[in-house]
C-alpha distance (Angstrom), angle and dihedral (degrees) to the residues before:
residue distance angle dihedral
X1 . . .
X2 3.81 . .
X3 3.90 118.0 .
X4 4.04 129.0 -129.8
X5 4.07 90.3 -94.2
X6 4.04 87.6 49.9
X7 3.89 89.4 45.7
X8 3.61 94.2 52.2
X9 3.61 103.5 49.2
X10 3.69 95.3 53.8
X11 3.91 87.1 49.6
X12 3.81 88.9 50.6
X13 4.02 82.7 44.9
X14 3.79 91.5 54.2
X15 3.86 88.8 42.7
X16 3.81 87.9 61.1
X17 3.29 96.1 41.0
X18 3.87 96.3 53.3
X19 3.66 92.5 46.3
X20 3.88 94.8 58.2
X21 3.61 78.1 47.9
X22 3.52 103.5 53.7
X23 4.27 90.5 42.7
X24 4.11 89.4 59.5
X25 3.88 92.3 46.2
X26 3.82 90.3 50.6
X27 3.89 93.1 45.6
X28 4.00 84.8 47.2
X29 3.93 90.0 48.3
X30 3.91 86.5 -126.4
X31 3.64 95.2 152.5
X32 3.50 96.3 176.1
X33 3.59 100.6 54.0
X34 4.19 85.1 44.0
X35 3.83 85.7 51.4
X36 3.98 94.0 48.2
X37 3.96 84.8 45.2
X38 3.54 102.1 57.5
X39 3.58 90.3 47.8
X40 3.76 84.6 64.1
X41 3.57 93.8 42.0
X42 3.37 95.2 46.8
X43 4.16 86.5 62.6
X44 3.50 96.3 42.4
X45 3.53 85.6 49.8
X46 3.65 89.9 54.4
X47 3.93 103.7 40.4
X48 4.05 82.4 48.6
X49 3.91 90.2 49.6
X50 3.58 96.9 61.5
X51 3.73 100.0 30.3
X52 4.20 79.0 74.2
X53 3.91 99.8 -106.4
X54 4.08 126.8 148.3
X55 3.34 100.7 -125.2
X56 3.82 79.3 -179.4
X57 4.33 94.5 108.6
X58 3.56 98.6 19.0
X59 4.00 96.5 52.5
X60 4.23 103.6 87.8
X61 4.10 91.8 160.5
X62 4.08 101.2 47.4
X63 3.52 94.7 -164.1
């Protein structure tokens, strides 16, 4: 069973991840896939929030 530092590095992982994604879908004008993407990063965001992280350097889309 993964622990709380395990836990939060894969959400900081997928936070990183779905930011890259979200900056190609809004240079491609996909708005849908942005759309879809920020509802993602939005939880990430979230779940990372309140497990105590500084999203300060790590947050490229501050939205």
């Amino acid at each position: 069973m993964p622990n709380g530092l395990e836990i939060t590095k894969t959400a900081i992982d997928d936070f990183r991840k779905i930011q890259r994604y979200m900056t190609i879908a809004k240079k491609e004008n996909a708005t849908e896939t942005y759309a879809e993407l920020k509802r993602e990063y939005l939880s990430l965001k979230a779940i990372l929030t309140v497990a105590g992280v500084d999203l300060t350097d790590i947050d490229e889309i501050k939205e």
